[in-house]
N, C-alpha and C positions, 0 to 999 in steps of 0.2 A: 885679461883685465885691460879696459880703454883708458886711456889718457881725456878726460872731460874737463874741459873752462866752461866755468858758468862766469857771465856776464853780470854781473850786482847781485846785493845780496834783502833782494826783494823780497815777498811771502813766495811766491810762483816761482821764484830762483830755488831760494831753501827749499820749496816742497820735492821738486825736481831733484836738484840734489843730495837730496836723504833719500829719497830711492834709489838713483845711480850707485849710490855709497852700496845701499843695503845691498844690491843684485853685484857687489864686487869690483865696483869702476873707481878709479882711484882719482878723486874729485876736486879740483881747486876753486874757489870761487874769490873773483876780483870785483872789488869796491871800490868805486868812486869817493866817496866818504871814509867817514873814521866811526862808522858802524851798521850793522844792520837793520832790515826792516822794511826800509824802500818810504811808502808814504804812510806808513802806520808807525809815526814819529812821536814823540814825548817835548814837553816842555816841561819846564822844573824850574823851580825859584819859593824863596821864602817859606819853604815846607809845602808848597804848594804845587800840582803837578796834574800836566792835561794829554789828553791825546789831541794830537797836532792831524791826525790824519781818521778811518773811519772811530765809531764810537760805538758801534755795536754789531754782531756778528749773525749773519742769518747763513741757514744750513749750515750748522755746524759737524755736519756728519760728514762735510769734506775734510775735518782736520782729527776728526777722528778715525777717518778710514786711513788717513797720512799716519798718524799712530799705531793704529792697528800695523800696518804695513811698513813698521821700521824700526821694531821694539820692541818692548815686553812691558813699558808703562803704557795703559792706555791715556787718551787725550785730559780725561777727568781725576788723572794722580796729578797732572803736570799742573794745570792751570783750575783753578772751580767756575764754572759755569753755571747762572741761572738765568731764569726765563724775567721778559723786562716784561709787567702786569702792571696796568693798561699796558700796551704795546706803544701807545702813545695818545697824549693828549691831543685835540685841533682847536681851534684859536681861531676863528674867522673873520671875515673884516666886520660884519653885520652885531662881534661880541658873543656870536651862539659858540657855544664850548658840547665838547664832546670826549669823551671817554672810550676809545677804542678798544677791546679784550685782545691777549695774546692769542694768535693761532686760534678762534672762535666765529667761526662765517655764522651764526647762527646771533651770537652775542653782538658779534657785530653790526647785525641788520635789527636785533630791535634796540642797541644802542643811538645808530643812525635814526630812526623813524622815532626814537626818543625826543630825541634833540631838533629835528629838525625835521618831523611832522610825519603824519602816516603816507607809506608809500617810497618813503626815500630809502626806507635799507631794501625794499622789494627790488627796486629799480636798480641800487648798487650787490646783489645781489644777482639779480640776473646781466648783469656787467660780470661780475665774478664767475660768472658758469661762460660767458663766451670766451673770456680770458684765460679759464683751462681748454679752452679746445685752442685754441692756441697756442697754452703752454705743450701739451698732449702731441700735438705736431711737430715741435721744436725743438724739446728737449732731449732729446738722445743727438740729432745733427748740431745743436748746436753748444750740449753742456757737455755729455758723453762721449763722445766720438771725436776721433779727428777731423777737420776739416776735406769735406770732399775735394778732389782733384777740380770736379765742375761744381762750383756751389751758387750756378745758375738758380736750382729751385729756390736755397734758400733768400732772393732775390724777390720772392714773390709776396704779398700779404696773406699773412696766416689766421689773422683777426677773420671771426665771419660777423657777418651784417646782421642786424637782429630778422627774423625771421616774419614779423609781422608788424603792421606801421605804416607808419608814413615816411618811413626813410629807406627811401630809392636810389638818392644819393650815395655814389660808393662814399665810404668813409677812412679817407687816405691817413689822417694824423690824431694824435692823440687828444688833440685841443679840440679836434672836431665830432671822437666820440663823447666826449663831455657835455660839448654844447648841442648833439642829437639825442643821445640816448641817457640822456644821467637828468637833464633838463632841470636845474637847479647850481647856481653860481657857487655854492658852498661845496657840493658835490663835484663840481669838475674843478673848482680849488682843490678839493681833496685831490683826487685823482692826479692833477699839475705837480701837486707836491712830491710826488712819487715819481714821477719824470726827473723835476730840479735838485732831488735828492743824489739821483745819478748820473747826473749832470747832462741832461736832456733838456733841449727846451722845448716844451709840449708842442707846439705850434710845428716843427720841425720833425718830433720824433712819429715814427708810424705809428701806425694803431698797433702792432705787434708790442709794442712798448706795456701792453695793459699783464704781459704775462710779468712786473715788476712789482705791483701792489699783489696781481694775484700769488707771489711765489710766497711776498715776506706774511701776507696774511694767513697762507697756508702753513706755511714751516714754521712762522716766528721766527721774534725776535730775541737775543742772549748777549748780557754782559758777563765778560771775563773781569775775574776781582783783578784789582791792581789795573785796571783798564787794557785796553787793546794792546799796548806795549808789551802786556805781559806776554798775549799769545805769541808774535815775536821774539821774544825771549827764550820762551819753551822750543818752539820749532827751530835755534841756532842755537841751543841746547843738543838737542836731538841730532841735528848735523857734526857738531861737536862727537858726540859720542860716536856718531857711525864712523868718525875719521875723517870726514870733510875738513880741507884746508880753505883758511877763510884770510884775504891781502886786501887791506884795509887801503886808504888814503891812494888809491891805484885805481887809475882811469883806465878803460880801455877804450883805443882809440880809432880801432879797424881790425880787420879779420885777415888774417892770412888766406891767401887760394893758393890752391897749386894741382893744376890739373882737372880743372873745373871743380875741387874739393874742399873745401873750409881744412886745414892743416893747422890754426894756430891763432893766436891772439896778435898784436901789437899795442904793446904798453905805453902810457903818455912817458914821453923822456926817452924811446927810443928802443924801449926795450922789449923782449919778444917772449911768448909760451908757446910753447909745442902743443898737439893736442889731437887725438883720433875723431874728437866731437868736439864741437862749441853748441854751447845753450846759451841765447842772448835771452837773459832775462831783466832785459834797461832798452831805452829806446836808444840806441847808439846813434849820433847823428850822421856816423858813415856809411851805415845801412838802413834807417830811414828813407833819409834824402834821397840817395841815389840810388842804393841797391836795389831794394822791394818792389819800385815802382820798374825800375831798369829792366830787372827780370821776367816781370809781366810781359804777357803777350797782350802789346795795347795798353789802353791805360783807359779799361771797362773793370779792373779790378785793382783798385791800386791797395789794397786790402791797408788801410791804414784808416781807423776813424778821424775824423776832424768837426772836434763838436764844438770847440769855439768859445768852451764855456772852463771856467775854475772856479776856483774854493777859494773863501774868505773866511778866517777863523779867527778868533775873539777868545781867547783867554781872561776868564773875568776873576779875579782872587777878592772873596766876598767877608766881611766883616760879618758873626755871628751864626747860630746853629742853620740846617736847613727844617723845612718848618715839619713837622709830621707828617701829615697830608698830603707833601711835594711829590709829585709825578716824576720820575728818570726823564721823559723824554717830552719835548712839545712844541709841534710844529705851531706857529705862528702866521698866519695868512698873510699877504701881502692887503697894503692898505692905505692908500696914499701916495707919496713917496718912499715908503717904507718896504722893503723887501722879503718875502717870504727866510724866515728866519726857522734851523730848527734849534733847540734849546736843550742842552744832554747838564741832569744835575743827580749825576752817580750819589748813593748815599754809599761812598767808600773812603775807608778813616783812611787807605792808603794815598791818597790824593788830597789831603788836605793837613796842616801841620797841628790841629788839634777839634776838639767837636767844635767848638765856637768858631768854628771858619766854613766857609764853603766852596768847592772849587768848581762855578760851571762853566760850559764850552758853550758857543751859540757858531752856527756855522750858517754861509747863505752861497748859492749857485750863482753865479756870477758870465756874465759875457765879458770876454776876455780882449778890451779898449785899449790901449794906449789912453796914457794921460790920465785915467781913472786915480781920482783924489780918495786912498784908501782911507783915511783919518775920518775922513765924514763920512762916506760911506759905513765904516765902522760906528759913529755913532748914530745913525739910524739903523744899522742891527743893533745895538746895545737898546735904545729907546724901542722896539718891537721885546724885544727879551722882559723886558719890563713887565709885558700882559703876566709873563710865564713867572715870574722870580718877583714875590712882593717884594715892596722898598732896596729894589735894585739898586736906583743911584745913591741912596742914602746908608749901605753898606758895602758899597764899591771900596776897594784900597785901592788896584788898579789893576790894567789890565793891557795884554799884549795881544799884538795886530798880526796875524801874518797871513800873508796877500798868494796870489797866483808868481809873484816874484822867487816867493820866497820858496815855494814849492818848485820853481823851475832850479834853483839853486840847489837844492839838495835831492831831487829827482832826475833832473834834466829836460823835464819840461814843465810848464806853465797850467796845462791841461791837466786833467783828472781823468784819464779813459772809461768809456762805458762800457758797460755789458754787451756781448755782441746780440742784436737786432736781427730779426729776421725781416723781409719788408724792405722798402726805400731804395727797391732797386739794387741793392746789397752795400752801400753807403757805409750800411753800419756795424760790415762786419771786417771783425781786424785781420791783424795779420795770418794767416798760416802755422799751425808750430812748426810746420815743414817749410822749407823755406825752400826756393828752386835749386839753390844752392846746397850741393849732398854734402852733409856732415854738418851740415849748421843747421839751428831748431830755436823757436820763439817762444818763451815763456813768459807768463805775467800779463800785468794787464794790460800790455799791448799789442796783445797775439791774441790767438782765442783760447777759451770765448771770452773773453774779454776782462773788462775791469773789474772792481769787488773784490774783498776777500776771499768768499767762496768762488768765486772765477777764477780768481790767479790761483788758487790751492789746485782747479782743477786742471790748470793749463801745464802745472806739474806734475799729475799725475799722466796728463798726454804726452808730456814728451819724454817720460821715464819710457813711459811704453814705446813708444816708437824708438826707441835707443836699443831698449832691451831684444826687445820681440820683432823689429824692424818692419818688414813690407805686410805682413801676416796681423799687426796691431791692428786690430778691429773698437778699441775702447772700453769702457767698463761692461760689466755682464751684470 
């Protein structure tokens, strides 16, 4: 039996260690905070109550394989899951409104060429078929498996070029498959949104970036009743039971070496843990900064994304019922000065203090300024949320702001990390769970493969494996 610190008690921290627990490692996990979860946070007030961080969960068959493999309740005793139908509304500047189906490539393309004329779900349709050869490519190197020792290839673009046309032109970024191959402003809106959602800014992100609408449209989308916070709750549940020890309002603030070996934690205030393993599953800024980059050979892999972009979230506590007809989710187009906004309005009684109220969230992708005046900015998300929520200001009580500040406060950084990228030169792929340094391993969504819930669930089931099974871990089968 090892001596294991886990570093925060993140999704990708928890997932990691409820495995360690289950295979018999005797598991401590240190938090910064005075609770768990990482950035799938809760706001609460006057009966009213929001998730602070994602809002809905795609692949959810990573937190039930986490189930399956640490217990005898499966995922669906713990928390209720359903499927979010439409998957989501579109809003565009032009006023054309569209109805997406859950997980329906078929619905989807003649909802598209509904709305927005014959030929456009063809066209995003056949964007959806090169976006699985892409995903098809990717997916085992970059969801399943550990990080390669050399992950040169995955450096290369996986996206292929349409096969016939007039486009000759390689097609380096995601902004520029839009405006070649989608050839319609509402369509490569569409398309942007699914970048800004993951905190990409299309202009920037490769074109490998297109396997993000292809994954969520494939798999769907799912809300947990009681909101995101619950499935946080259930998986420090589940750690709980396996015996996982969980120290709350405790920084960690360096790693112990001894012998070229990770031996130990160092606690804010001076104090110390032993340990045969550490899992950092928090961006520590003494292995950030200096370590990861330090370690490389060069600095052609500094495995750390830096997208430059965070979350702005709007807590709206709404006066009267929501209306029958209300869609869960609705992206809103950019339009003006106004920001691509998306709009989550759960019909769940637990999030609101009775039916005559409504609790919705509006969140927007942001580049991450200095100086940025969040109050107005917040009220031109509120004013875009409007298309989505009738007589918004006129049932407003009010509502709370929290910035890229306020995420850096309770996370430790300012940023939201994305999914890891294949493409861009490898830019955009994070850290290693393996770390150069033997006995120390990356979890969450600052390691690979990267951000999401379903990322950081996965980057715990890699580094159970690598702990358990050590040089021989080859990944899921």
């Amino acid at each position: 039996m090892a001596r294991i610190v886990v570093i925060g008690a993140g999704l990708g921290a928890m997932a990691a260690a409820a495995r360690l627990a289950v295979a018999g490692h005797r598991v401590t996990v240190y938090e910064q905070g005075a609770t768990y979860g990482g950035a799938v946070g809760r706001f609460a007030r006057d009966g009213f109550a929001f998730d602070t961080g994602p809002g809905l969960l795609h692949l959810p068959a990573v937190y039930r394989d986490l189930f399956v493999k640490t217990g005898k309740e499966p995922l669906e005793e713990c928390v209720a899951l359903t499927q979010v139908d439409p998957a989501a509304r579109h809003v565009f500047a032009d006023g054309t409104r569209v109805d997406l189906p859950n997980a329906s490539r078929a619905g989807t393309v003649a909802a598209l060429d509904a709305a927005l004329g014959a030929g456009a779900g063809e066209r995003w349709g056949d964007f959806l078929t090169r976006a699985r050869e892409a995903w098809d490519r990717t997916r085992r190197p970059l969801l399943e498996e550990p990080q390669p020792a050399d992950p040169a290839p995955l450096a290369r673009e996986p996206y292929p070029a349409p096969k016939a046309g007039l486009l000759r032109r390689p097609t380096r970024t995601l902004a520029q498959v839009g405006a070649r191959e989608l050839r319609d402003p509402r369509l490569a809106a569409l398309l942007d949104a699914y970048a800004w959602a993951y905190g990409f800014d299309p202009a920037d992100a490769p074109a490998s970036a297109a396997v993000l609408p292809y994954m969520e449209q494939t798999f769907g989308s799912w809300y947990v009743a009681g909101g995101l916070r619950a499935l946080a709750d259930a998986v420090y549940e589940r750690c709980r039971k396996r015996r996982v020890e969980f120290v709350f309002d405790t920084p960690v603030v360096d790693v112990l070496e001894k012998d070229g070996r990770a031996v130990g934690v160092c606690l804010d205030g001076g104090g110390e843990a032993a340990a045969d393993h550490v899992v950092s599953g928090a961006p520590v800024p003494a292995l950030y900064r200096d370590q990861v980059v330090e370690w490389e050979r060069g600095e052609d892999w500094p495995r750390h994304q830096v997208l430059g972009t965070g979350r702005v979230t709007v807590c709206l506590a709404l006066r009267g019922a929501r209306e029958a007809d209300a869609v869960h989710r609705t992206v809103v187009h950019a339009e003006g000065g106004r920001p691509t906004v998306t709009v989550l309005r759960p019909d769940d009684p637990a999030l609101r203090p009775d039916a005559d109220h409504e609790s919705v969230t509006v969140t927007a992708t942001v580049r991450t300024t200095p100086g940025q005046e969040w109050e107005a900015f917040a009220d031109r998300m509120v004013e875009a949320a409007g298309q989505a929520v009738p007589g918004l200001w006129d049932r407003l009580l009010w509502r709370h702001v929290r910035t890229p500040e306020d995420v850096r406060r309770d996370t430790g950084a300012a940023e939201v990390p994305g999914p890891a990228l294949a493409g861009a030169g490898g830019r955009l792929l994070p850290a290693a769970n393996r770390s150069p340094l033997s006995g120390l391993y990356f979890a969450g969504g600052w390691s690979h493969p990267g951000g999401g819930l379903a990322h950081a669930g996965m980057s715990g089931a890699l580094v159970a494996g690598l702990i358990v099974e050590g040089a021989d871990f080859r990944g899921s089968q």
